[in-house]
Phi, psi and omega in degrees: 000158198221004154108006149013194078284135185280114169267298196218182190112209199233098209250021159256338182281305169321331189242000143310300180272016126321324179271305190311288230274312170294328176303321180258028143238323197233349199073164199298319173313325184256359181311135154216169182297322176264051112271302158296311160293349158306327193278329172271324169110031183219174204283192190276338185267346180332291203268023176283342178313328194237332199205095171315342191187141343185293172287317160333286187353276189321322183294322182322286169320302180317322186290311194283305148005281196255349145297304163317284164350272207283332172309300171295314161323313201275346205265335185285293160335297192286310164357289185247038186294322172255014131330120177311313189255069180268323197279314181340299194295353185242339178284343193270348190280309197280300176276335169302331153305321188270318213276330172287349200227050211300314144003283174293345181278285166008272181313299163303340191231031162243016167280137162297322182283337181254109210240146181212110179245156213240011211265116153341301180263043170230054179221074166249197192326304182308340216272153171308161174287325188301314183293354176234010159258353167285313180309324197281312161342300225268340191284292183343297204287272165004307201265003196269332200263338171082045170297126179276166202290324153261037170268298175308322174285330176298297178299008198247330193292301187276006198266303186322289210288319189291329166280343165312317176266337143349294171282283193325267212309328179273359174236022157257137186296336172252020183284091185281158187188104205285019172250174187264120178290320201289303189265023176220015138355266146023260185299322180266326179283324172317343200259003175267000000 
């Protein structure tokens, strides 16, 4: 947005993507509700209607985050499910989300609330989602070969840790790197 005045629509998703947008000019420090209603163009009580408070907001956007995130994950899945390179293909998916967004790895993984156990047989409600459609690929793929269970956790473990660090490395910002991050993704994670 671009200092708009807010007409129609959906003016908590409108003040979501406000919020995104002030954090990745200015940081998470300085967000406010009245600031996000300045950037839609309604008044400063506008976005009490929708969010009581500063942190209600910050959940939102966390949220509004990892509903993309997992939108992309699922849409990846279902993609390559029956692929020789499903899991390559869903990790690369996991980083090309960030890497379009560098912002949301920064933000999302800088929560407190977002607890990630790595343990196989902990995959309920509570655990994020994107991390429990990476378990269930790698359980899917894995159990087809008659893997025992803590071998598939060392890889899920170490499948985790390479787009996780992956994505930190294609979104930091002083990180030089004389190749194209968008077209050897890929190419790097396959090479594992």
């Amino acid at each position: 947005m671009d200092n708009k005045p807010y007409h129609h629509g959906n003016l908590r998703s409108a003040l979501v993507e406000a919020g995104l947008e002030l954090i990745s000019m200015e940081g998470e420090e300085t967000l406010s509700l009245r600031k996000a209603a300045l950037k839609c163009g309604v008044s400063n009580a506008a976005p009490y209607a929708h969010f009581n408070n500063k942190d209600e907001f910050i959940a939102a956007i966390q949220q509004h985050i990892m509903d993309l995130f997992v939108s992309t994950l699922e849409q990846a899945a279902e993609m390559y499910e029956n692929a020789p390179d499903f899991l390559p293909m869903l990790g690369t998916a996991y980083v090309k989300f960030f890497y379009h967004n560098p912002v949301y790895f920064d933000f999302l993984f800088s929560r407190k609330n977002i607890r990630i156990n790595l343990s196989l047989d902990c995959m309920g409600e509570k655990e994020p989602l994107p991390l429990k459609i990476l378990k269930q690929a790698a359980m899917q793929t894995f159990s087809k070969v008659d893997m025992p269970d803590p071998v598939i956790q060392n890889k899920i473990i170490a499948m985790w840790a390479l787009v996780h660090g992956l994505s930190a490395i294609a979104t930091m910002p002083n990180v030089e790197y004389d190749k194209d991050w968008e077209t050897r993704i890929e190419d790097i994670i396959k090479s594992i």
